[in-house]
C-alpha positions in Angstrom: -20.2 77.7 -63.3 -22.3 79.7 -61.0 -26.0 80.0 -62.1 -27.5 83.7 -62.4 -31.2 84.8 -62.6 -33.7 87.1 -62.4 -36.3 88.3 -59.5 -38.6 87.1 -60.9 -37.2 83.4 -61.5 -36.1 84.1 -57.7 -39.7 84.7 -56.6 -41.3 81.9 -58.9 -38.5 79.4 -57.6 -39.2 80.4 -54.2 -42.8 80.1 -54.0 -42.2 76.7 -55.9 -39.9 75.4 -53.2 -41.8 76.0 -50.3 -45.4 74.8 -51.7 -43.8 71.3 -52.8 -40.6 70.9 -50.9 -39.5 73.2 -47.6 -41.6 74.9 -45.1 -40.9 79.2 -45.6 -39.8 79.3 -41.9 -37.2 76.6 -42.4 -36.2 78.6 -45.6 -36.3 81.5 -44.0 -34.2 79.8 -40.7 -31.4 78.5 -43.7 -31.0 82.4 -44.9 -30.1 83.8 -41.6 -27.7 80.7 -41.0 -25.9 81.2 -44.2 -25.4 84.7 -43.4 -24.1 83.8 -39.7 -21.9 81.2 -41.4 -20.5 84.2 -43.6 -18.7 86.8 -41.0 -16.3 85.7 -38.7 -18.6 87.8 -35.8 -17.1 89.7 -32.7 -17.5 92.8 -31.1 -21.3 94.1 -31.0 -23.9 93.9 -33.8 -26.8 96.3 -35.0 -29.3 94.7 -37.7 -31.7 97.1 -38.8 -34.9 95.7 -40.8 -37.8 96.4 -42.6 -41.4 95.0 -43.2 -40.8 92.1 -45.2 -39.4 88.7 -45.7 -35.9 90.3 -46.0 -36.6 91.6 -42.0 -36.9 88.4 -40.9 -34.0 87.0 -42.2 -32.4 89.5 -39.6 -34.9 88.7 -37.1 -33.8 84.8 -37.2 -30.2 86.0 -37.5 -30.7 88.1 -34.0 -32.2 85.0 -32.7 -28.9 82.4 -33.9 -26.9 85.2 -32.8 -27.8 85.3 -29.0 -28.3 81.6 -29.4 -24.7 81.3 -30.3 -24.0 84.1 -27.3 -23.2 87.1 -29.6 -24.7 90.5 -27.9 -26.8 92.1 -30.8 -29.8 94.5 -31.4 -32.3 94.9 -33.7 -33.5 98.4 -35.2 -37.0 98.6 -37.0 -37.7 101.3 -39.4 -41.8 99.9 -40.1 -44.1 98.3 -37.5 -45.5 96.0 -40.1 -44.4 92.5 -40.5 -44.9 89.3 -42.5 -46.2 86.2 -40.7 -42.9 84.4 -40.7 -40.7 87.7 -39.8 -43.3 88.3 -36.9 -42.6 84.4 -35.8 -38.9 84.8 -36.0 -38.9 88.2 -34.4 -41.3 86.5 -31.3 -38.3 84.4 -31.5 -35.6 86.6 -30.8 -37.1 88.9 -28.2 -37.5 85.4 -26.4 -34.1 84.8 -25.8 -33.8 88.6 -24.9 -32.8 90.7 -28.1 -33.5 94.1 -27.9 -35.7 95.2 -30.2 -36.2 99.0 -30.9 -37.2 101.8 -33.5 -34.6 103.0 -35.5 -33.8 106.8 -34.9 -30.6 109.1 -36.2 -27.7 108.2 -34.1 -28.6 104.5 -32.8 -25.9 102.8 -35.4 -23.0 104.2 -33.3 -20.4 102.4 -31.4 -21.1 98.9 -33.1 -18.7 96.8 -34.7 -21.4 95.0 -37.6 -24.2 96.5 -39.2 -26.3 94.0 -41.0 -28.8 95.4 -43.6 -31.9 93.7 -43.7 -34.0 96.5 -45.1 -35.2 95.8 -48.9 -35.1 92.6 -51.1 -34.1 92.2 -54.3 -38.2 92.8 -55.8 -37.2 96.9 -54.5 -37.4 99.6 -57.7 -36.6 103.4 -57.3 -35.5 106.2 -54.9 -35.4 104.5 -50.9 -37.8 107.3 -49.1 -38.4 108.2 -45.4 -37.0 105.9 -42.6 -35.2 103.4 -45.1 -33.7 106.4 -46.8 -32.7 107.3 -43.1 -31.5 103.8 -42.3 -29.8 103.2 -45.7 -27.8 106.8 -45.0 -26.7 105.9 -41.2 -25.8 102.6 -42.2 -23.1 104.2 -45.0 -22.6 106.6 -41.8 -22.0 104.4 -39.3 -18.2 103.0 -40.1 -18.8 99.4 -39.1 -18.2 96.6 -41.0 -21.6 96.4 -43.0 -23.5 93.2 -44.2 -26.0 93.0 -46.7 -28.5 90.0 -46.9 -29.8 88.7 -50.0 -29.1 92.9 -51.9 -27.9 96.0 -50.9 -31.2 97.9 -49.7 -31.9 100.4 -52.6 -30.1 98.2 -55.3 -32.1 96.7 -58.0 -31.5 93.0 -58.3 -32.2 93.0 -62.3 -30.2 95.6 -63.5 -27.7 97.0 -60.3 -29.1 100.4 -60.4 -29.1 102.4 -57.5 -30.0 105.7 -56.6 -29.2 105.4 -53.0 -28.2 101.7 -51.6 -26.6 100.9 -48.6 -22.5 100.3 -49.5 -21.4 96.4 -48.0 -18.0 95.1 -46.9 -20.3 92.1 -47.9 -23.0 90.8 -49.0 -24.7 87.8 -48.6 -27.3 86.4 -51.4 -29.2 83.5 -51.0 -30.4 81.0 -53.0 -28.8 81.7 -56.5 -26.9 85.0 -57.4 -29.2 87.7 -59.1 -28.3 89.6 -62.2 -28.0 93.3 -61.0 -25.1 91.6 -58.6 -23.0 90.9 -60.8 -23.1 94.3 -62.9 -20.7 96.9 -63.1 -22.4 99.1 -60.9 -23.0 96.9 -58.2 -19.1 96.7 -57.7 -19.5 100.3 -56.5 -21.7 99.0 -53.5 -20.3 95.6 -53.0 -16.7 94.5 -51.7 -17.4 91.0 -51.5 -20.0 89.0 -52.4 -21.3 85.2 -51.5 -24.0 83.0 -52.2 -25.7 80.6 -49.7 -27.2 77.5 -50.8 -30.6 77.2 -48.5 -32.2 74.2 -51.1 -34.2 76.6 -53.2 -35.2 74.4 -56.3 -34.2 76.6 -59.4 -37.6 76.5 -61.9 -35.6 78.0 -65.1 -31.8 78.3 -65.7 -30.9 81.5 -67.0 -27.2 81.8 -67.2 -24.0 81.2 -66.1 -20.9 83.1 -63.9 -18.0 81.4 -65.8 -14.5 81.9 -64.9 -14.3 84.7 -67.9 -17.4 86.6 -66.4 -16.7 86.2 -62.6 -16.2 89.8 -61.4 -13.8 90.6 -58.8 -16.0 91.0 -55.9 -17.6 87.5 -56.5 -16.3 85.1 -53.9 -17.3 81.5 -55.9 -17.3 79.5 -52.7 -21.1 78.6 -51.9 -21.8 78.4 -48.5 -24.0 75.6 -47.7 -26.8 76.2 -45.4 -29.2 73.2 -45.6 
């Protein structure tokens, strides 16, 4: 059986882990591995990201990528940044990833998208450059990879108003409720989890075989 929470026992388990057990960066460092572990990449890569922790997940993907010597750039729809997204976006421009604004038209020609927009704590209607970068990703006819949610999705109840649609996603930690609901088949192809060692403060519930949808791939990756 596959455990599934809430945002908020994600947030609380979270902060938990990396006050008692793993350093955010390394956490942060395991999330972009378990998505790198997820696609089998070629071709040329776009990952577009926002201000928060869910940036830098793409940030320290870019990074793994050109370390691993896959060509990829990184759009930015905010100039703010969290500590640990600033550290892991230092990080990748030192290894040479481009780094640039997002604008209309900069998604074209790539063979992956990866969204690393909005977390799963995101409510409501996307609005100026995310609702831009959520529309050209849906535009762009690459392969499209979501990490942790589809931007614009809510990751309690599935909702969505506008939210990027994935060939996959990638959640880490535990899978979230609004995953698994009906509406979040319309957004999601294929979904995974990756295990980066968060320690889980309440159990929930359970995916059984019975309740498993059909876009819920039950292999965990490990990335710890």
């Amino acid at each position: 059986m596959i455990p599934c929470i809430s945002v908020e026992n994600m947030r609380l388990s979270d902060a938990h882990t990396i006050a008692n057990f793993v350093p955010s960066l390394e956490l942060m460092y395991r999330a972009a591995m378990g998505v790198f572990k997820a696609h089998h990449w070629q071709g040329s890569t776009a990952i577009v990201v926002g201000s928060g922790n869910n940036g830098g997940d793409g940030f320290a993907l870019a990074w793994i990528l050109k370390e691993k010597g896959f060509g990829c750039t990184v759009f930015t729809v905010s100039q703010k940044m969290s500590s640990d997204s600033a550290y892991y976006a230092a990080k990748a421009k030192e290894t040479g990833v481009p780094v640039v604004p997002f604008e209309r038209g900069c998604l074209n020609g790539f063979s992956t998208v990866v969204d690393c927009l909005l977390g799963t704590g995101f409510s409501g209607t996307p609005r100026g450059n995310y609702r831009d970068a959520i529309e050209a990703i849906n535009e762009s006819g690459a392969f499209v990879i979501s990490v942790d949610i589809n931007s614009g999705m809510n990751g309690d109840t599935g909702d969505a108003e506008l939210a990027v649609r994935s060939d996959l996603t990638v959640t880490i930690g535990f899978v979230k409720a609004g995953l698994v609901t009906e509406n979040a088949g319309n957004y999601i192809k294929r979904l995974v989890c990756a295990d980066i060692g968060i320690v889980l403060l309440q159990e929930e519930g359970y995916i059984t075989d019975e309740t498993c949808p059909p876009w819920l791939d039950r292999n965990v990756i490990m990335s710890r």
